[in-house]
TIMI-2910 file (N, C-alpha, C, CB; in pm, 1 decimal, decimal comma, always signed):
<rs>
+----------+----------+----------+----------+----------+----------+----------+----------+----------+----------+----------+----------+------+
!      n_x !      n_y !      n_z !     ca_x !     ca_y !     ca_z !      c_x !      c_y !      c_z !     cb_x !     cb_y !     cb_z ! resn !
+----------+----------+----------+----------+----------+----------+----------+----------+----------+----------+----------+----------+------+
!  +3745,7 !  -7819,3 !  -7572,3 !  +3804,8 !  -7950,4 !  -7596,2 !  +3892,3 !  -7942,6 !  -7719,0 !  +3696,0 !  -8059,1 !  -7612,9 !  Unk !
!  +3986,6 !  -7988,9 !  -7717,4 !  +4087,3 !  -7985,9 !  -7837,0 !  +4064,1 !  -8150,0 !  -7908,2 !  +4272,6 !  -7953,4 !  -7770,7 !  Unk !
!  +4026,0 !  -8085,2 !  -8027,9 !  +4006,3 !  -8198,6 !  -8120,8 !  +4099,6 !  -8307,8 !  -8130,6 !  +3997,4 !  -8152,2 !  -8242,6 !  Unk !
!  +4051,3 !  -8400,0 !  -8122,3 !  +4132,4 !  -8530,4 !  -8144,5 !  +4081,6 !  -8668,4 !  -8209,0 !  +4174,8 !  -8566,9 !  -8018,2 !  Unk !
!  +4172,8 !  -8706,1 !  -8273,0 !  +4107,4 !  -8817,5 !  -8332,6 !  +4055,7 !  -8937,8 !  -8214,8 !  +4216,5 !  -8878,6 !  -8442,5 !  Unk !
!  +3901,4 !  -8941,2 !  -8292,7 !  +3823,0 !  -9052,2 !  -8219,4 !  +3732,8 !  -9140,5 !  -8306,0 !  +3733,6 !  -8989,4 !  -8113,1 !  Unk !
!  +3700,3 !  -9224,8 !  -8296,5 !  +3563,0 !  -9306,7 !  -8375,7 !  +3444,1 !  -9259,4 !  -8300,6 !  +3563,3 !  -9493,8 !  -8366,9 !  Unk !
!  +3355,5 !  -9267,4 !  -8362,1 !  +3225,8 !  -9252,2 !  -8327,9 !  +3158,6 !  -9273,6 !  -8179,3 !  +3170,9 !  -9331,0 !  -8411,0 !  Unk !
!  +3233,2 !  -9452,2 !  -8151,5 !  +3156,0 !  -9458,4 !  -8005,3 !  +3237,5 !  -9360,0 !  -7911,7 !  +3155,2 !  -9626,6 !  -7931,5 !  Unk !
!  +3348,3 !  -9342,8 !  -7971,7 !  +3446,5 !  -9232,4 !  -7813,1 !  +3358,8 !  -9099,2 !  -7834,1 !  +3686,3 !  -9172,7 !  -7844,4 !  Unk !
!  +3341,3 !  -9063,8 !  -7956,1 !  +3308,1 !  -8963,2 !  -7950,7 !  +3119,3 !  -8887,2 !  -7896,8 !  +3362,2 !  -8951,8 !  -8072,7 !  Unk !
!  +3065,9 !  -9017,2 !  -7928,5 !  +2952,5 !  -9036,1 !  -7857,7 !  +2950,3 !  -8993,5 !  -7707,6 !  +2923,4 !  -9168,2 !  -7870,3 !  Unk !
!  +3003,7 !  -9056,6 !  -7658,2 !  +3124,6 !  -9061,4 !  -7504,5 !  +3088,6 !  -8953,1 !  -7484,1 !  +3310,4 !  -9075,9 !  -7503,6 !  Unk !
!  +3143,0 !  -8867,5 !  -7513,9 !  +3205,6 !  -8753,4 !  -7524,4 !  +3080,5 !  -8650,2 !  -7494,0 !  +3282,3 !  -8741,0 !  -7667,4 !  Unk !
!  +2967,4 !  -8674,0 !  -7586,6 !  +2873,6 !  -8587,0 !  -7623,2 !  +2749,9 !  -8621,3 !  -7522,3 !  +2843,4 !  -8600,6 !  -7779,9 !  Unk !
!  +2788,1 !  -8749,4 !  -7488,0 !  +2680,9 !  -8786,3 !  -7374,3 !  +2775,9 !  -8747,7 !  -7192,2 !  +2633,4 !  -9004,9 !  -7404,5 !  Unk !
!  +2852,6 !  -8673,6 !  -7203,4 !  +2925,3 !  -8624,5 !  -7091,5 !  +2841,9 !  -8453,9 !  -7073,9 !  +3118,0 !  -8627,1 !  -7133,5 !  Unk !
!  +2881,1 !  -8416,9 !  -7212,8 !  +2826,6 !  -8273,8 !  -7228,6 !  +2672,2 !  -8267,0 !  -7215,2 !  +2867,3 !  -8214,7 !  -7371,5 !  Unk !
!  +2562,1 !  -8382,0 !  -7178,4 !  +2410,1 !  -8368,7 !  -7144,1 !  +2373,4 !  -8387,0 !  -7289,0 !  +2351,2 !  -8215,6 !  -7065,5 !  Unk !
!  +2390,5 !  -8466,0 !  -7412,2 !  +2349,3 !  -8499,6 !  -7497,2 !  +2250,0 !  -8640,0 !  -7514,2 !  +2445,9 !  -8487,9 !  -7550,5 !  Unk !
!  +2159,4 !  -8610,1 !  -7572,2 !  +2065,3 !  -8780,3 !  -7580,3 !  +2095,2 !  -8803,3 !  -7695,0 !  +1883,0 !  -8800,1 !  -7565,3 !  Unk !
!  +2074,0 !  -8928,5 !  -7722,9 !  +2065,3 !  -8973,1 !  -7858,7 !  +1922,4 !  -9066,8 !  -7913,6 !  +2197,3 !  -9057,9 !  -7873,8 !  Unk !
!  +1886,1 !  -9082,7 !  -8042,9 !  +1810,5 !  -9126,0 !  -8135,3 !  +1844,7 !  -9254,9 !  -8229,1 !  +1794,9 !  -9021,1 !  -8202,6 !  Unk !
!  +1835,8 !  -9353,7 !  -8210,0 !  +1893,5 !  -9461,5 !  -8336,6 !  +1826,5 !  -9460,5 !  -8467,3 !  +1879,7 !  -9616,7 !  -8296,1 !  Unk !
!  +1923,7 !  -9381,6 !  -8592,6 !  +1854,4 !  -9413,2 !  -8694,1 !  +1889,4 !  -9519,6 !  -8769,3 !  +1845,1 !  -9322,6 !  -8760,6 !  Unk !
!  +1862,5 !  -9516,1 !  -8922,2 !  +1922,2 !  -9650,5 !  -8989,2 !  +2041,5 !  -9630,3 !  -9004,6 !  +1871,8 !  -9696,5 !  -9119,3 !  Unk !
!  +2107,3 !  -9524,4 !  -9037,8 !  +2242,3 !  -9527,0 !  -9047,3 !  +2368,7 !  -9385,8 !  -8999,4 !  +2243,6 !  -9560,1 !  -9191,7 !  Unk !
!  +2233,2 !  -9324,7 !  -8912,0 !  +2331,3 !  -9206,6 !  -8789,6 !  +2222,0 !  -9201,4 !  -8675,4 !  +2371,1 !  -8999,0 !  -8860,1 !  Unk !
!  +2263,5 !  -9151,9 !  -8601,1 !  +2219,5 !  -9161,6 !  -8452,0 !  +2226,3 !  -8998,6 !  -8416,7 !  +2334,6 !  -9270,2 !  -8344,9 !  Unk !
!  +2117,6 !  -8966,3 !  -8425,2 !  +2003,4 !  -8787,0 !  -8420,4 !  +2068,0 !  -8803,1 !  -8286,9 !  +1763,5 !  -8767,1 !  -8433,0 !  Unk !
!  +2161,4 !  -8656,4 !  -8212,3 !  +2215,9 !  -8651,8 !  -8102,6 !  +2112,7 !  -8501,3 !  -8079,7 !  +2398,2 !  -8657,3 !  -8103,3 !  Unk !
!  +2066,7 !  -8493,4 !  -7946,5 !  +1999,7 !  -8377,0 !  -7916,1 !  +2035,4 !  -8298,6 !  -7843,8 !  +1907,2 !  -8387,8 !  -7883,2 !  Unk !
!  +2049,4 !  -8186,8 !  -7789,1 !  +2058,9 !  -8151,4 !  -7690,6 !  +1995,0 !  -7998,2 !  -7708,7 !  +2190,6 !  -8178,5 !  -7646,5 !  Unk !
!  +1906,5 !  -7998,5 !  -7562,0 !  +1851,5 !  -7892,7 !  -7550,1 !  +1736,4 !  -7909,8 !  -7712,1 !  +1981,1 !  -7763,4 !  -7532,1 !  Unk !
!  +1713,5 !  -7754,7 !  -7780,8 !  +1627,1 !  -7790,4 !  -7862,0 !  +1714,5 !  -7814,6 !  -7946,3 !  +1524,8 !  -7713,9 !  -7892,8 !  Unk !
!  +1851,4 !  -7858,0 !  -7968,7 !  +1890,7 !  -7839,1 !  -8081,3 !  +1916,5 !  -7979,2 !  -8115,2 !  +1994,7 !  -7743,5 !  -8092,0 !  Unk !
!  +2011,0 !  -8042,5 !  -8245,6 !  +1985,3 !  -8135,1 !  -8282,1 !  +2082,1 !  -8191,6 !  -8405,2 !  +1864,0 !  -8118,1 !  -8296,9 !  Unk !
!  +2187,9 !  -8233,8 !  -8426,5 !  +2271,0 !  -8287,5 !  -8496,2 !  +2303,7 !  -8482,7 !  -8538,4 !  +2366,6 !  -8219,6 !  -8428,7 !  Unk !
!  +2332,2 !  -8471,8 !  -8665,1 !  +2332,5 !  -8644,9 !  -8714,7 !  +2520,7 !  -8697,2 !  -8688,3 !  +2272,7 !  -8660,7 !  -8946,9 !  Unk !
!  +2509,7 !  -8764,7 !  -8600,9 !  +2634,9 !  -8857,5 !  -8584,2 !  +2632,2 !  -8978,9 !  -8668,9 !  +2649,7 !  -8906,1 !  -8438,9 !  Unk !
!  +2711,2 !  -9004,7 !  -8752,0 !  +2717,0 !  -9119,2 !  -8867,3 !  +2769,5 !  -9172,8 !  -8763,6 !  +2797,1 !  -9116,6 !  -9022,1 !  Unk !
!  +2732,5 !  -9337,8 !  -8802,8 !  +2793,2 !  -9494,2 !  -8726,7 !  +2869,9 !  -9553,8 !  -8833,8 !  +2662,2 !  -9622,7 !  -8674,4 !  Unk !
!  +3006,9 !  -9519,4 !  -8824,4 !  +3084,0 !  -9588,9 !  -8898,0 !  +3106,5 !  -9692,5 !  -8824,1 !  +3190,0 !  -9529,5 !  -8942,2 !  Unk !
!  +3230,0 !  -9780,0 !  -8911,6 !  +3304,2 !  -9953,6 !  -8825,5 !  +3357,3 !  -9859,4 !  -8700,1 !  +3491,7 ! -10075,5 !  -8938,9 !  Unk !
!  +3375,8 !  -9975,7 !  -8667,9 !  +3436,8 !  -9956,0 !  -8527,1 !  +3563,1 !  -9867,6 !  -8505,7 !  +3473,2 ! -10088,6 !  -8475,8 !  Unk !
!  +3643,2 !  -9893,9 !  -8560,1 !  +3830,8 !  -9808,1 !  -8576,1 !  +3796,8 !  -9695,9 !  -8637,8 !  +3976,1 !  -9890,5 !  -8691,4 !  Unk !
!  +3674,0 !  -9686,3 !  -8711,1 !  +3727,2 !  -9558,7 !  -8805,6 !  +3680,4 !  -9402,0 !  -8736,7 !  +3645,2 !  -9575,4 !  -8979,8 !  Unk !
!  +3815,9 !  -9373,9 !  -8782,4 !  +3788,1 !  -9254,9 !  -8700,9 !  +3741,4 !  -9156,8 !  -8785,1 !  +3902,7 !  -9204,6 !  -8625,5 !  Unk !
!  +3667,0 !  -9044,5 !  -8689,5 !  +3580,8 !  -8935,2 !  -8749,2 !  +3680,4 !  -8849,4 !  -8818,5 !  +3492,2 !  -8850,1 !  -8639,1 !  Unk !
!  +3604,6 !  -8717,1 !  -8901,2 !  +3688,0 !  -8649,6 !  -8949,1 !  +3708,9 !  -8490,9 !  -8824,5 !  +3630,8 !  -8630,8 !  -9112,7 !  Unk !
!  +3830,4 !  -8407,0 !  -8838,9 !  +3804,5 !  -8301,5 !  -8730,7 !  +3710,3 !  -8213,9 !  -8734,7 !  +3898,4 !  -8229,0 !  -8711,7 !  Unk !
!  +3727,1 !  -8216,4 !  -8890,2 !  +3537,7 !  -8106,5 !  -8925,6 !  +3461,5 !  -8167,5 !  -8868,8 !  +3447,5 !  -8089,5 !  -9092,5 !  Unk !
!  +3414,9 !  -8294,6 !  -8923,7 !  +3303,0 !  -8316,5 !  -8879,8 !  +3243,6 !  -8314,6 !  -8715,1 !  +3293,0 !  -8422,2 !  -8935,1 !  Unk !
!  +3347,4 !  -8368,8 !  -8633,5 !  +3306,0 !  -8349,7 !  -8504,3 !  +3302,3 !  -8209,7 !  -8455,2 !  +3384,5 !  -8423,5 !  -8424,1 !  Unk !
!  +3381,2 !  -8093,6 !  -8546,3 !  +3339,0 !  -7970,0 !  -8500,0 !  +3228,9 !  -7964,8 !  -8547,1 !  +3409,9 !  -7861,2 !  -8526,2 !  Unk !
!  +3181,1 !  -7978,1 !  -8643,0 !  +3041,5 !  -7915,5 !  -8711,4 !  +2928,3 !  -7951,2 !  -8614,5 !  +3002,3 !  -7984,7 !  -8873,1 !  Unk !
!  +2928,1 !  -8076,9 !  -8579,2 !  +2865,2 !  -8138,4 !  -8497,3 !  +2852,9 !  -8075,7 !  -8340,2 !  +2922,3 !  -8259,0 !  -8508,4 !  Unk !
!  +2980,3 !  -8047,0 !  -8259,4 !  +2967,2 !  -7951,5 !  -8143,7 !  +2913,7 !  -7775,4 !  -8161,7 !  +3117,3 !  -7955,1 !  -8084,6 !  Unk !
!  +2944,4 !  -7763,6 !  -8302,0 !  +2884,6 !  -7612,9 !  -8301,2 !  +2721,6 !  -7623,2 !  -8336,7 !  +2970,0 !  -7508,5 !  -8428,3 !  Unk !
!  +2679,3 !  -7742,4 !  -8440,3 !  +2503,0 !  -7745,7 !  -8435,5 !  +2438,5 !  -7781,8 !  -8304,1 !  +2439,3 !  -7861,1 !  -8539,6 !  Unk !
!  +2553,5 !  -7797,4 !  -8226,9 !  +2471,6 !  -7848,0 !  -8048,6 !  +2504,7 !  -7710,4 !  -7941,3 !  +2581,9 !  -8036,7 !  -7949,4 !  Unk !
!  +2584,2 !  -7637,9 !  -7972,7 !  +2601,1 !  -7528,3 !  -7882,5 !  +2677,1 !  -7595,1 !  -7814,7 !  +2491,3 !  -7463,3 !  -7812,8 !  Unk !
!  +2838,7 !  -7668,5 !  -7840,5 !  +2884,3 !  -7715,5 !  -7752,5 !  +3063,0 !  -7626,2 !  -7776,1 !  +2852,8 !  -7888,5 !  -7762,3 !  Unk !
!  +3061,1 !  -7528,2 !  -7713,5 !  +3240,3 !  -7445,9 !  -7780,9 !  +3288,5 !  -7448,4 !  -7600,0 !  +3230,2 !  -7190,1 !  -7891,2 !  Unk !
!  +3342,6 !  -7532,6 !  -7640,2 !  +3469,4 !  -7505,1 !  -7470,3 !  +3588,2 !  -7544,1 !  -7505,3 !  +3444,2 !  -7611,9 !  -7307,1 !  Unk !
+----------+----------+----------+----------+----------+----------+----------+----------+----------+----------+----------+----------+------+
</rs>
C-alpha cells in the first residue's frame, strides 16, 4: 500500500480490511492482529496521521504489501 494521507477512522478502515481487531482504550485503540499488537491514537476527526506513524504501525502488525 502506498502511504497516504489519512485520519485515523480511514485508516482504521484500512487495518480492519487487512483482518485486524481492535480494543477501545482511553485514548488509542490496541489494534491486533494475529499475536501481534499495535496502539492507534484517536485524534479529531480531520486530523490526519503522520506517514511514520502509520508505517510503524503496519510493520508492528506484520502488515508490508
Amino acid at each position: 500500500m502506498s502511504i497516504c494521507a489519512m485520519n485515523s477512522s480511514q485508516f482504521r478502515r484500512y487495518l480492519a480490511k487487512q483482518g485486524c481487531t481492535f480494543e477501545e482504550g482511553k485514548k488509542h485503540t490496541l489494534v491486533r492482529r494475529g499475536d501481534k499488537i499495535a496502539a492507534l491514537p484517536r485524534h479529531g476527526g480531520a486530523k490526519q496521521l503522520g506517514t511514520g506513524l502509520m508505517r510503524a504501525i503496519r510493520k508492528d502488525l506484520g502488515i508490508e504489501d
